[in-house]
GUPA-828942 format. One line per 4 residues: number of its first residue (from 0); for each residue x, y, z of N, C-alpha, C. Coordinates in pm, whole numbers, plus 50000, padded with zeros to 5 digits. Layout:
NUM> X/Y/Z/X/Y/Z/X/Y/Z | ... $
// end
This chain:
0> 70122/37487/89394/70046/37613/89396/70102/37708/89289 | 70002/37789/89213/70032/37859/89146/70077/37987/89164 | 70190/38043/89113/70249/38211/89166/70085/38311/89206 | 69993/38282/89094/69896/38343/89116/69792/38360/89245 $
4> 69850/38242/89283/69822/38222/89490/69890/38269/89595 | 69987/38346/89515/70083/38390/89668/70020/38535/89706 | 69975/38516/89865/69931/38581/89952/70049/38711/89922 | 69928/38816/89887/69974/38936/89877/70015/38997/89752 $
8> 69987/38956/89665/70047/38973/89506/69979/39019/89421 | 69819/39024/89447/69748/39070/89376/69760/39236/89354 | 69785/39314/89468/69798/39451/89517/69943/39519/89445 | 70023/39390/89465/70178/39455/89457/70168/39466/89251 $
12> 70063/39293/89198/70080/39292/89065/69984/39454/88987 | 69924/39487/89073/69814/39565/89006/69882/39666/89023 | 69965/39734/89101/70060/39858/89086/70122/39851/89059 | 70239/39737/89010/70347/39733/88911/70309/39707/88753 $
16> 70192/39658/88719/70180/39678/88610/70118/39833/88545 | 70066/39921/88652/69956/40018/88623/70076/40113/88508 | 70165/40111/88504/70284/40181/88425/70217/40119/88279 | 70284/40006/88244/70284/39918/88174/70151/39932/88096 $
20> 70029/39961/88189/69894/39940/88145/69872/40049/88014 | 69933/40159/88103/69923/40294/88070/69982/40324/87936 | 70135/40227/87920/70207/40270/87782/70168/40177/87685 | 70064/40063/87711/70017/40019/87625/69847/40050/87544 $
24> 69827/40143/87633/69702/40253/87569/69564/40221/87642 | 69583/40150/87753/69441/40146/87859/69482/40300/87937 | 69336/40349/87946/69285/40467/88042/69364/40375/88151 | 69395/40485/88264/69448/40454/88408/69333/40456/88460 $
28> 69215/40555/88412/69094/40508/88564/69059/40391/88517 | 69019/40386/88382/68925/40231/88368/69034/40122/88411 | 69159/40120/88420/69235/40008/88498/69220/39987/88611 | 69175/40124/88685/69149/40109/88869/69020/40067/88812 $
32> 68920/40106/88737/68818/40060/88781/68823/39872/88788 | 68862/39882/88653/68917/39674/88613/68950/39604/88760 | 69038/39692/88762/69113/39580/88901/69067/39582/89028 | 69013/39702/89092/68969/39729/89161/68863/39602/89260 $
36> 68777/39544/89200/68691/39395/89210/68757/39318/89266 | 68859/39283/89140/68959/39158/89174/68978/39106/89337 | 68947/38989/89356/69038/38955/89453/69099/38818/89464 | 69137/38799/89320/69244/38707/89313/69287/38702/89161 $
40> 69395/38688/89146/69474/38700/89004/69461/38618/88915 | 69398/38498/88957/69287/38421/88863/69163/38478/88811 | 69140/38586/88830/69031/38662/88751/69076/38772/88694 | 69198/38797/88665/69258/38895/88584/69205/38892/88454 $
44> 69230/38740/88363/69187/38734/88253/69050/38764/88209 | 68957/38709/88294/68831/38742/88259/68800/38897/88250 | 68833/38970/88394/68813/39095/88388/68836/39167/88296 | 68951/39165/88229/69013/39255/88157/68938/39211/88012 $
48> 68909/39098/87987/68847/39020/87855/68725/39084/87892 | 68664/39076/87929/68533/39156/87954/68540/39317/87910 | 68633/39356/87977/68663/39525/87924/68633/39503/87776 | 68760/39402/87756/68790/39415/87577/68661/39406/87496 $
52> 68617/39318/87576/68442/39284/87470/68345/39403/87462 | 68342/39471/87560/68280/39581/87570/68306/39699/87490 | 68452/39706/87463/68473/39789/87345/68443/39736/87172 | 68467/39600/87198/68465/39562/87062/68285/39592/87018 $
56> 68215/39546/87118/68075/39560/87102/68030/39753/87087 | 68081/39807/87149/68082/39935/87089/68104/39958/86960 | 68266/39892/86905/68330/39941/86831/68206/39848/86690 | 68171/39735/86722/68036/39743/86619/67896/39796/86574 $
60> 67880/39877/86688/67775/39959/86732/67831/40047/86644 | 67942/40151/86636/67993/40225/86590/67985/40181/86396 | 68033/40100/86366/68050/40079/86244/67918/40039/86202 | 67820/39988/86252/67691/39974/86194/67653/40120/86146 $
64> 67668/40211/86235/67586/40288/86199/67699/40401/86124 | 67808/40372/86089/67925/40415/85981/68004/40568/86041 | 68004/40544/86158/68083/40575/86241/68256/40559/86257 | 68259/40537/86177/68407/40478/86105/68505/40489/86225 $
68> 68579/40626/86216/68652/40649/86322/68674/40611/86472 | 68525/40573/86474/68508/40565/86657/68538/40425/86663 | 68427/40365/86553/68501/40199/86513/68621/40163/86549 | 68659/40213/86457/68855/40208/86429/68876/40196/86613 $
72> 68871/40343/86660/68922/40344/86723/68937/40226/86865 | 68741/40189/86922/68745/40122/86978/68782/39963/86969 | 68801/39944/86820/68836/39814/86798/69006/39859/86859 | 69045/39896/86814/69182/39925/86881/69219/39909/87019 $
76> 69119/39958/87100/69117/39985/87248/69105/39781/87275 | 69016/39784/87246/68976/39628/87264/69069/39542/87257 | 69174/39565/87101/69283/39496/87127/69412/39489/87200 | 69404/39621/87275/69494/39661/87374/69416/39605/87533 $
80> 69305/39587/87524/69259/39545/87639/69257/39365/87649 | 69259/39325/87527/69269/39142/87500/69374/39141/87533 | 69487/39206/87490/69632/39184/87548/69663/39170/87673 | 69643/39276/87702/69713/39329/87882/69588/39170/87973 $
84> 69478/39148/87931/69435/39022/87952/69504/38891/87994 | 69577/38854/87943/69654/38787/87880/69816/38785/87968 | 69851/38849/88005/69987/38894/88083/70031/38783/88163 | 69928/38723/88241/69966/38630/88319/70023/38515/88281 $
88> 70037/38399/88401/70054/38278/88356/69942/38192/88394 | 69824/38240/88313/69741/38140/88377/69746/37966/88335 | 69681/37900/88416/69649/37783/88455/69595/37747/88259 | 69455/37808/88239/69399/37814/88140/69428/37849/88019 $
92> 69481/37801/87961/69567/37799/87865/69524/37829/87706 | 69401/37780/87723/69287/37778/87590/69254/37937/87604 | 69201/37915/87750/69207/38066/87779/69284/38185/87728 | 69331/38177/87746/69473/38286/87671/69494/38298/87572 $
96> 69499/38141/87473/69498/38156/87331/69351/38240/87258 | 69272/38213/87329/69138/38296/87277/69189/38428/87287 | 69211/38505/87410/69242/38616/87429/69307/38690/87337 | 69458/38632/87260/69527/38662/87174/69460/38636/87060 $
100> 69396/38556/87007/69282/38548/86908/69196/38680/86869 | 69154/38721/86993/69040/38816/86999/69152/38973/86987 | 69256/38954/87067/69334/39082/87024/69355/39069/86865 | 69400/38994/86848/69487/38999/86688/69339/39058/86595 $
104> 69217/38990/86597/69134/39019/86482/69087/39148/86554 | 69091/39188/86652/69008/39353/86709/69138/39421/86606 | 69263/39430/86632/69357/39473/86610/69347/39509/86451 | 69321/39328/86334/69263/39363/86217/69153/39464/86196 $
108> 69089/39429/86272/68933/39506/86232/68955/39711/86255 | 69071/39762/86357/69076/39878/86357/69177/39885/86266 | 69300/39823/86195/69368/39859/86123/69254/39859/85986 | 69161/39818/85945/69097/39821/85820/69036/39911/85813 $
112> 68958/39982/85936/68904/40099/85928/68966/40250/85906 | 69080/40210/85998/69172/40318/86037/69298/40369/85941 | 69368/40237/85932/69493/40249/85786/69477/40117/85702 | 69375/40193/85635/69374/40085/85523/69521/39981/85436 $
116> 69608/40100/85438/69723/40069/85385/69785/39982/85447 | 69743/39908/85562/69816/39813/85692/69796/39682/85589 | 69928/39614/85604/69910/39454/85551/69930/39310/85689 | 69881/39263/85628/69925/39150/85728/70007/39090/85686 $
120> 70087/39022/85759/70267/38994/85721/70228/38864/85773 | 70269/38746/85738/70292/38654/85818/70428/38521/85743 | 70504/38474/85840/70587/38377/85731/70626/38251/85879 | 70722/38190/85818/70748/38077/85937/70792/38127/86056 $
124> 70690/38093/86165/70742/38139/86293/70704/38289/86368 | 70663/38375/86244/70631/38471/86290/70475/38529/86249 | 70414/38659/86282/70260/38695/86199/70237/38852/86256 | 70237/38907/86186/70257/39059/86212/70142/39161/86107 $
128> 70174/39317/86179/70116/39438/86075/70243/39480/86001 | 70248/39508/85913/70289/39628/85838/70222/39747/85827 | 70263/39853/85886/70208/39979/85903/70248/40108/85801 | 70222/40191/85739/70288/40263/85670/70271/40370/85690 $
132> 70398/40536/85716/70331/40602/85746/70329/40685/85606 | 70264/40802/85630/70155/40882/85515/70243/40888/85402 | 70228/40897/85288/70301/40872/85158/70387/40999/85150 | 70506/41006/85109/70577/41117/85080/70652/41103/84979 $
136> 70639/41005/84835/70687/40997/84727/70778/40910/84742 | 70859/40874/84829/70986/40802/84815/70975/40655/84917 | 71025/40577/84879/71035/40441/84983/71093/40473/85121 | 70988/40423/85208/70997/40448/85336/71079/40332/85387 $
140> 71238/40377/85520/71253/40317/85565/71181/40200/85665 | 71207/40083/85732/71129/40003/85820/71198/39947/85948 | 71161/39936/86063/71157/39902/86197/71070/39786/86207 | 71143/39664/86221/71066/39548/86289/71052/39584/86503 $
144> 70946/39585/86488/70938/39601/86649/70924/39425/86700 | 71000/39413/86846/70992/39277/86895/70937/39298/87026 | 70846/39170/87081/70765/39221/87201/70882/39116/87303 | 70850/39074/87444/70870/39034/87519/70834/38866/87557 $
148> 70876/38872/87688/70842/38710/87736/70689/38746/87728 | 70595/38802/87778/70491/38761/87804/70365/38913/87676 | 70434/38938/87598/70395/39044/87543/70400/38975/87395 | 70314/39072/87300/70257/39070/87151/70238/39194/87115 $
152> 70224/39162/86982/70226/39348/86881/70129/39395/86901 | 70039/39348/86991/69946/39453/87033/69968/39602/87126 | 70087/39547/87196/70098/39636/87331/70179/39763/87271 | 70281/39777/87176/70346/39891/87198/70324/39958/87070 $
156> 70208/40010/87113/70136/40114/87012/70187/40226/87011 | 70240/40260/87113/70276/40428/87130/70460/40455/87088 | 70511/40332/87064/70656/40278/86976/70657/40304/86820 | 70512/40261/86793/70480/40242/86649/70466/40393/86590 $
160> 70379/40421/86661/70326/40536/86636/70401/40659/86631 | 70508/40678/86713/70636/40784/86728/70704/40752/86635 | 70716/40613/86562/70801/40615/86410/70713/40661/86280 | 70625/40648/86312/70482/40667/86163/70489/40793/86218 $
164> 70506/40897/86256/70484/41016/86218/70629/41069/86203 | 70719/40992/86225/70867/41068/86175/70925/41002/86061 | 70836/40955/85936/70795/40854/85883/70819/40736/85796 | 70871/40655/85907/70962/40509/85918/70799/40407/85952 $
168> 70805/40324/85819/70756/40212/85841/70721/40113/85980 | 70605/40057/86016/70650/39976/86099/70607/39822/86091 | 70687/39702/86116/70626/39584/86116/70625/39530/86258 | 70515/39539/86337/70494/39455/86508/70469/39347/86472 $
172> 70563/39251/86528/70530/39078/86515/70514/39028/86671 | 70481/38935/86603/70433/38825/86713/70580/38716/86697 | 70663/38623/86753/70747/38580/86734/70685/38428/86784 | 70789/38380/86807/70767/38203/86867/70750/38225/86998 $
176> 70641/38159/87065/70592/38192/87214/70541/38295/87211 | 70490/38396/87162/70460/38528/87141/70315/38531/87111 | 70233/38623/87156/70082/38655/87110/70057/38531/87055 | 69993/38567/86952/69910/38447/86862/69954/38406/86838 $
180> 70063/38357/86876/70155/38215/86780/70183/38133/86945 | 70168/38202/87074/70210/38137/87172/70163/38030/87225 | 70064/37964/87190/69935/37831/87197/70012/37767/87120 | 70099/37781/86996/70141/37657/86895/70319/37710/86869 $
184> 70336/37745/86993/70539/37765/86958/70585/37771/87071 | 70692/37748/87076/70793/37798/87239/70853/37892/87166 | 70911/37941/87279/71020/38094/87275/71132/38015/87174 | 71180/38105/87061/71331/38068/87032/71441/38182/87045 $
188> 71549/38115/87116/71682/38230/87195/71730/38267/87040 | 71696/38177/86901/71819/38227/86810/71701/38347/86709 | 71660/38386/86789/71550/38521/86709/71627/38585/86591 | 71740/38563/86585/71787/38642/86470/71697/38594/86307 $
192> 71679/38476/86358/71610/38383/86198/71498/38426/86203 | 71423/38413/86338/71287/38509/86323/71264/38631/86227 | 71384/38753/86255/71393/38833/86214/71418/38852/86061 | 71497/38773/86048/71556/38760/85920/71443/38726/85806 $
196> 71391/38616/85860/71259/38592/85760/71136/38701/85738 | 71120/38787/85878/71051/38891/85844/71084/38983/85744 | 71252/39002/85727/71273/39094/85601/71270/39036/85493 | 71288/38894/85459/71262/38856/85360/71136/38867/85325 $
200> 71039/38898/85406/70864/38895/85375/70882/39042/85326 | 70954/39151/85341/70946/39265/85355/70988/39299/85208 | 71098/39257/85152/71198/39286/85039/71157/39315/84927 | 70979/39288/84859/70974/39300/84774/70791/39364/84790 $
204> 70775/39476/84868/70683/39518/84955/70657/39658/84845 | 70623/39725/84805/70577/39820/84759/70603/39954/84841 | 70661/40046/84854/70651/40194/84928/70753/40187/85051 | 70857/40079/85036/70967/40049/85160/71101/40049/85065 $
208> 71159/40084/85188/71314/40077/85114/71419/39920/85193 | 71417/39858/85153/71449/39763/85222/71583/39728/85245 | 71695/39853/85212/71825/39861/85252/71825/39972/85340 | 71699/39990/85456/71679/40040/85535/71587/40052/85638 $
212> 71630/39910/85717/71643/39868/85806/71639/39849/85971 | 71575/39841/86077/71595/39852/86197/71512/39756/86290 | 71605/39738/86394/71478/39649/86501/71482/39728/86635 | 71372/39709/86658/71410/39762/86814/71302/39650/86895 $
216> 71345/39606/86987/71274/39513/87108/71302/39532/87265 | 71205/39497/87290/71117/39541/87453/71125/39422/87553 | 71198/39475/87652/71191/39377/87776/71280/39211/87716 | 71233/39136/87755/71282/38985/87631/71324/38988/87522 $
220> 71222/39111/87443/71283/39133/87284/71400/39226/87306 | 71451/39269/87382/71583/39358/87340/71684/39274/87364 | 71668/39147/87438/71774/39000/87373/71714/38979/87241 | 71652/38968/87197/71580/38903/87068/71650/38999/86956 $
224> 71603/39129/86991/71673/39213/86901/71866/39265/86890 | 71915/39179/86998/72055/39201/87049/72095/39112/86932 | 72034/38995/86919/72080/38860/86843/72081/38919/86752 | 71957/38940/86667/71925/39002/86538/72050/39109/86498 $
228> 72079/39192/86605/72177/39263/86580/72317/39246/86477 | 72359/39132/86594/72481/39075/86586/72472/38992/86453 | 72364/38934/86417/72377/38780/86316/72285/38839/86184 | 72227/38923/86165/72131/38972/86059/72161/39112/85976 $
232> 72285/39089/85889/72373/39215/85801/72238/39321/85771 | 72115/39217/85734/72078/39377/85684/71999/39458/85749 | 72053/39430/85893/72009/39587/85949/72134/39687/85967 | 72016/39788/86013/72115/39924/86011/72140/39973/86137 $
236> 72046/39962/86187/72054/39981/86356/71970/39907/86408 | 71981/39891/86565/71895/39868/86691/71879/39934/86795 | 71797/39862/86853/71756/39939/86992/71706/39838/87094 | 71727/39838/87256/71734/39718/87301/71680/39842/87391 $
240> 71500/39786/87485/71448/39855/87576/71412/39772/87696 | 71491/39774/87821/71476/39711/87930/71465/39564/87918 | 71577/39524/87788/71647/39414/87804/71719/39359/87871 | 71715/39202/87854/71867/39167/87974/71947/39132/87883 $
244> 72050/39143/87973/72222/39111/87931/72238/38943/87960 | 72181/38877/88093/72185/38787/88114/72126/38742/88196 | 72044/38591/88189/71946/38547/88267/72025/38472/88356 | 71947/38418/88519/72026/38343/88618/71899/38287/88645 $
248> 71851/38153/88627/71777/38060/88668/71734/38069/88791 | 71866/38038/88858/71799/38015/88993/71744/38162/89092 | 71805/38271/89069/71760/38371/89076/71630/38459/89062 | 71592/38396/88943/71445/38439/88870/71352/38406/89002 $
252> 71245/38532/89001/71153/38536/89056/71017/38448/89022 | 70933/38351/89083/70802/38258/89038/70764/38296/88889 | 70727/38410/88934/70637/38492/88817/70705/38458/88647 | 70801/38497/88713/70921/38469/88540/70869/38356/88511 $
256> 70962/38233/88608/70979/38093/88571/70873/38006/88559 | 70781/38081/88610/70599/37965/88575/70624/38050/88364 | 70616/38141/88441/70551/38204/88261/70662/38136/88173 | 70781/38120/88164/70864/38048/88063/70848/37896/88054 $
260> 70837/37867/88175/70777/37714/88178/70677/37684/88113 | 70531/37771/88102/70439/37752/88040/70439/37774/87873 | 70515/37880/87864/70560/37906/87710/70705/37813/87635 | 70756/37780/87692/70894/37656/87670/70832/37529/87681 $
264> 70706/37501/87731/70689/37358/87751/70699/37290/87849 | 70782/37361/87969/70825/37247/88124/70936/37354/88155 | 70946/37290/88287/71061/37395/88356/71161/37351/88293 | 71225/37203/88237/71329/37167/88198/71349/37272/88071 $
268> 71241/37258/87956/71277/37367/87875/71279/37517/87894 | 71211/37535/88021/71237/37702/88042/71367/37731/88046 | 71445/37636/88172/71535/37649/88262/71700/37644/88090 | 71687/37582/88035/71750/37529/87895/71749/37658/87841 $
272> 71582/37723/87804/71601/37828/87708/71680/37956/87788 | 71651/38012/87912/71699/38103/88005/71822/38060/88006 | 71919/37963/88046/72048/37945/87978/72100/37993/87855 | 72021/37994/87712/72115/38067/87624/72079/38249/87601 $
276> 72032/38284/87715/71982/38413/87735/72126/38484/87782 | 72200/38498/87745/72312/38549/87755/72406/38619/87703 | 72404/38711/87658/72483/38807/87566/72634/38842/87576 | 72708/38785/87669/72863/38817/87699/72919/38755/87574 $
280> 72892/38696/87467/72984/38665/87427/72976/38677/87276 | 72791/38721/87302/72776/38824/87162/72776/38901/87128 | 72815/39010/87225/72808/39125/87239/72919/39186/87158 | 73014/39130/87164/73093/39236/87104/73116/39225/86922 $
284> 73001/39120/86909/73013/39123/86727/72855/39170/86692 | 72823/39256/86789/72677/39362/86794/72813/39483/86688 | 72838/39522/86582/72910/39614/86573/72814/39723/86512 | 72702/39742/86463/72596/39818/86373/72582/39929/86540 $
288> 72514/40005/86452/72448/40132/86598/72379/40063/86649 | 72409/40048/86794/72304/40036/86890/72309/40104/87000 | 72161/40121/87035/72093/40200/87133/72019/40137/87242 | 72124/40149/87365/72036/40062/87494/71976/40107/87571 $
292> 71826/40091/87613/71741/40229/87641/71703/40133/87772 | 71732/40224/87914/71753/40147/88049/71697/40243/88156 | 71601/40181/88205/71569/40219/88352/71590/40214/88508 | 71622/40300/88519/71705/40310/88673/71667/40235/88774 $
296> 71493/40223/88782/71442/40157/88859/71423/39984/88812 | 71466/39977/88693/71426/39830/88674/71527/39763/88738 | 71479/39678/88796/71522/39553/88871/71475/39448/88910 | 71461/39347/88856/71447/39239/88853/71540/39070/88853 $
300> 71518/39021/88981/71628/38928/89022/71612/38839/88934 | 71765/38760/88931/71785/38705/88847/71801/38719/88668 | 71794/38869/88641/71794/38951/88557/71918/39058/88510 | 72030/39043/88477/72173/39108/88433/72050/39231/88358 $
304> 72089/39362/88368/72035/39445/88266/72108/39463/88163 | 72062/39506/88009/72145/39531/87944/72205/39600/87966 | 72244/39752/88027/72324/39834/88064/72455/39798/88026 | 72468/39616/88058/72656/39623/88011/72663/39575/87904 $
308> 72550/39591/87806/72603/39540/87622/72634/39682/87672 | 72569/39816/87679/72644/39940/87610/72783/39964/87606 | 72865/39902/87713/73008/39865/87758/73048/39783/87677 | 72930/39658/87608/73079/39571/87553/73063/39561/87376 $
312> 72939/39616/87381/72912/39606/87166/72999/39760/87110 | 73037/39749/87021/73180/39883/87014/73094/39928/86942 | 72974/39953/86911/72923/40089/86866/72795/40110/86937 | 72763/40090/87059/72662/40115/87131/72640/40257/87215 $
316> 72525/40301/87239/72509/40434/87349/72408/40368/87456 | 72429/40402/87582/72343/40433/87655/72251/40525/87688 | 72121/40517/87681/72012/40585/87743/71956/40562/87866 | 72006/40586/87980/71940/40551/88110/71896/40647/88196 $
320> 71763/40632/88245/71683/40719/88294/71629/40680/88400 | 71697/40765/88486/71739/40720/88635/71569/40674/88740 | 71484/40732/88680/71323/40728/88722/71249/40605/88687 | 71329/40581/88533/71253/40486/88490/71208/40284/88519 $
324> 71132/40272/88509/71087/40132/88556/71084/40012/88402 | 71069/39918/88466/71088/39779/88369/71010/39862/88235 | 71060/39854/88083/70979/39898/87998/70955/40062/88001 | 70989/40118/88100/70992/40284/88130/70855/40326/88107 $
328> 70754/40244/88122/70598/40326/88107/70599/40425/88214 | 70656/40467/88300/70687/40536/88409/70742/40717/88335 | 70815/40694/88268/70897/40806/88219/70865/40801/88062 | 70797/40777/87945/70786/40807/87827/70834/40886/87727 $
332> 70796/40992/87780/70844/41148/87768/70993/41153/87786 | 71101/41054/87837/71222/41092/87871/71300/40990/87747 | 71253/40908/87693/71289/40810/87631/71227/40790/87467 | 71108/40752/87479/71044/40771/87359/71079/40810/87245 $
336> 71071/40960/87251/71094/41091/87155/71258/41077/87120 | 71314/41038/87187/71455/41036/87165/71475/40940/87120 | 71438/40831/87081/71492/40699/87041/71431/40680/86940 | 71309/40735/86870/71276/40736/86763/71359/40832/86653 $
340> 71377/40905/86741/71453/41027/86656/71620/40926/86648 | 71640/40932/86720/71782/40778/86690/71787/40733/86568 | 71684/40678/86594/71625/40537/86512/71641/40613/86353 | 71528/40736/86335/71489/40785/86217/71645/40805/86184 $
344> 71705/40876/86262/71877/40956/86216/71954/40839/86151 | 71920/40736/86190/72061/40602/86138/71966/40536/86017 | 71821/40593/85998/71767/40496/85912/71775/40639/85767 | 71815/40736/85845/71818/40824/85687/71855/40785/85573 $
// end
């Protein structure tokens, strides 16, 4: 039986994600309205794919008639709604890869309207935006953003966006197992190479300064970006958001271990990759600024929080916000604004 069958989960999944929904740029009513129907978590995908289509079909309605902006915008919405689609571990697998399909080109289609100046990045292993913010004569520093176990550069728009107006570059990728690459990759624990090749895509980019540097990653990616830390000289700083410190197999809750199983290939390779999910012993050659941004309320078994890299990497701070939940879509306002401003201060 699938996690998606356990009696009672539908209720508990639809209010623990409604945070989550929220910081990735869906309206909260149209989410009650989405979920609301549901009565089983096997129709998550459709529902929410349905939302998405509905905007995209606007968002062509809109551009026919040269509506530009609204375009832009709802193609945007659409690709935030293909995403959050997508979250699960479904059964349907084709399924999902469409989904991420349909986010990534909604995603193109509002970046063309909206910032023309957006490139598409793509190299081995990884496929991303380059975002730029408004020209101010001089080469703009850059922030690779990293998503999660079950997340893509679609979702953390409101990350991107708090660096483009304090105005630091941004590149959102997709990694191995990740959005649109997750149909044809498993997860890889040594993300630092991920990373690394993204700056090499970056190095010879027009309007960037590329001895200035940063990653910051979310949930899964703030291991991803811990690595990168430690093993990839040319950054300048990081930032690690409701990352773990260390995974425990047997601990992990269904939900986790179907979704890594399905993205690793088999439980044998989940269970393998969640083994080198462990930071005790990289932690302390993390020596660059880092910033571990932690929620009070996150908890999740089988899940070490990062909380104790800030203890063991010798140039780390803690940010913990005692309200906040997995990813802090809960508290924004307490975290956000401050960690961009971090970010901008070490990328001066």
């Amino acid at each position: 039986m699938s996690v998606l069958d356990t009696p009672g989960l539908l209720p508990a999944f639809v209010a623990e994600n409604r945070p989550r929904a929220h910081g990735a740029g869906l309206d909260p009513y149209e989410y009650t309205r989405v979920t609301a129907p549901l009565t089983t978590l096997r129709d998550w995908p459709a529902a929410f794919g349905a939302a998405g289509r509905r905007y995209a079909v606007a968002a062509e309605r809109a551009a026919a008639e040269g509506r530009t902006v609204t375009a832009g915008t709802a193609y945007r919405d659409a690709a935030r709604w293909f995403h959050v689609a997508g979250l699960l571990p479904h059964p349907d697998r084709a399924a999902a890869a469409r989904l991420a399909a349909e986010a990534d080109e909604a995603m193109r289609r509002a970046l063309v309207l909206l910032e023309p100046t957006a490139e598409r990045v793509e190299g081995e292993g990884f496929a991303g935006w380059l975002r730029r913010p408004a020209p101010e004569g001089e080469p703009a520093p850059v922030v690779v953003v990293v998503p999660g176990m079950d997340s893509g550069k679609e979702e953390f728009h409101a990350v991107a966006e708090a660096l483009l107006v304090r105005g630091v570059a941004v590149l959102a990728i997709d990694g191995p197992g990740q959005g649109v690459l997750a149909a044809t990759s498993a997860p890889e624990p040594d993300y630092h190479r991920v990373v690394g090749r993204a700056l090499d895509a970056l190095a010879h980019r027009d309007g960037l300064d590329p001895a200035r540097t940063a990653v910051i990653g979310l949930s899964l990616g703030g291991y991803y970006a811990a690595t990168a830390a430690a093993r990839e000289p040319r950054l300048r700083a990081a930032v690690t958001v409701s990352g773990p410190y260390r995974l425990d197999w047997g601990h992990l809750v269904p939900f986790v271990t179907e979704t890594l199983a399905q993205r690793c290939g088999g439980p044998e390779a989940a269970r393998a990759f969640a083994a080198r999910v462990d930071l005790t012993a990289l932690a302390p050659a993390i020596t660059l600024p880092l910033l571990v941004v932690e929620g009070g309320e996150d908890r999740i078994p089988g899940v070490t929080n990062a909380t104790a890299l800030a203890s063991h990497a010798p140039n780390a701070e803690l940010l913990l916000v005692p309200h906040g939940n997995h990813l802090l879509g809960t508290a924004l306002p307490d975290w956000l604004p401050a960690t961009a401003d971090w970010l901008t201060t070490r990328l001066a």
